[in-house]
N, C-alpha and C positions, 0 to 999 in steps of 0.2 A: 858730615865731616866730624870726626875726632878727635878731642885733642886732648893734654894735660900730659902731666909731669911725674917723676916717681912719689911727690910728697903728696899730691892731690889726686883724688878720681877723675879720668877722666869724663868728660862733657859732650852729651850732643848736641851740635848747633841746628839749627833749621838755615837753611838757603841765604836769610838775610842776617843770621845770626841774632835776630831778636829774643831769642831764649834757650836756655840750656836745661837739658836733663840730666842725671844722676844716670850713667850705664849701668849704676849697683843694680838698678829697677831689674835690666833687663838677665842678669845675671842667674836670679831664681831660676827663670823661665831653660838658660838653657842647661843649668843643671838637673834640672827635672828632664829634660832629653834625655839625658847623659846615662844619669841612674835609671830611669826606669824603661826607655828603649834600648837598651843594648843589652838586656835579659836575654840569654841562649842566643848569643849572634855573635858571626864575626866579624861585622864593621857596621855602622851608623854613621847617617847622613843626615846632618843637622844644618839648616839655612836661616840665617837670621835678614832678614828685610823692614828697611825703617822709612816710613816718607808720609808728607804731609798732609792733610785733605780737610779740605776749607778750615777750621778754628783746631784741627786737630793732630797733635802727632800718634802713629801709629806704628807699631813693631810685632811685625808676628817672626813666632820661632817653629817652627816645621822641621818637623823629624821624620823618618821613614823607617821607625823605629816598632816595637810591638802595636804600639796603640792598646786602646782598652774596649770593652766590652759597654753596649748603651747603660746597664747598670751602674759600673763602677762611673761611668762617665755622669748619667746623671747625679749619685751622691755625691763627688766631688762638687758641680752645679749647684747644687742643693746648700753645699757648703757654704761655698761662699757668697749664697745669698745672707747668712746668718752672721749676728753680730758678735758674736765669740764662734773659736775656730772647734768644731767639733770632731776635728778629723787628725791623721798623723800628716798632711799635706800643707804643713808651717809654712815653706819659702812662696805656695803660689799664693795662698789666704794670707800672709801679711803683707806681700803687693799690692793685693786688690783691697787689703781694708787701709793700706794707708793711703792708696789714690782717693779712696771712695773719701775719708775721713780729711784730706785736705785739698779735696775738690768737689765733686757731687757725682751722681749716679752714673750720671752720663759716660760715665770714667772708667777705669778699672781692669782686668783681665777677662778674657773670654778664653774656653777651654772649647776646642772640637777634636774628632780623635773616632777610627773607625780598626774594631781589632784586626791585626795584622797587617795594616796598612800606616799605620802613624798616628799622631799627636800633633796638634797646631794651638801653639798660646797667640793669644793675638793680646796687647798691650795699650790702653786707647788712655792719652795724655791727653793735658789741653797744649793746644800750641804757646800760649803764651800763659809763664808759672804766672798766677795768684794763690791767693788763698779764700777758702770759700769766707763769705759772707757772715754765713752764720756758725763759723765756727769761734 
């Protein structure tokens, strides 16, 4: 469910409503569809899907868009394993370092992507916000 109002963002609820996310998260994700599969085409099909699993919420964005090559796919990879962003790919490396950096590993964006078939972010939250421990 989503909800919210023109002055606030809206919110994802989980089933019982015990936490809410920020949709800005998932918004990188589908602009990154947006721009980069719809290079030399005339229409793109972008599917967002959101649902829960055991302590976790989870949102992949799947496009049927150019996709990338296993190169460009691992450097991206590569990326965002690092702690400063070395790449021009801003909107997916500050999701993934701000989940990482106000939750823990476990957390974060995953990137998969097969050229000329698509791109799939997949978004892995904790189901219930805290903040990490040792932060």
């Amino acid at each position: 469910m989503v909800t919210g109002d023109a002055a606030f963002m809206p919110l994802v609820m989980t089933d019982n409503n015990a936490i809410c996310h920020r949709v800005e998260m998932i918004q990188p994700l589908i602009e990154n569809s947006v721009k980069y599969g719809f290079v030399d085409r005339d229409s793109l099909h972008v599917a967002v899907k959101a649902y829960a699993e055991d302590e976790r919420l989870i949102f992949i964005c799947r496009d049927d868009g150019n996709g990338m090559g296993e190169e460009q796919l691992e450097e991206i990879r590569s990326n965002l394993a690092q702690p400063v962003n070395v790449s021009s790919h801003m909107g997916i490396y500050n999701v993934h370092r701000r989940i990482r950096l106000m939750y823990h590993e476990d957390h974060g964006v995953r990137i998969d992507s097969k050229k000329g078939e698509g791109t799939t972010l997949t978004l892995v939250l904790p189901k219930r916000e805290r903040a990490r421990k040792d932060a």
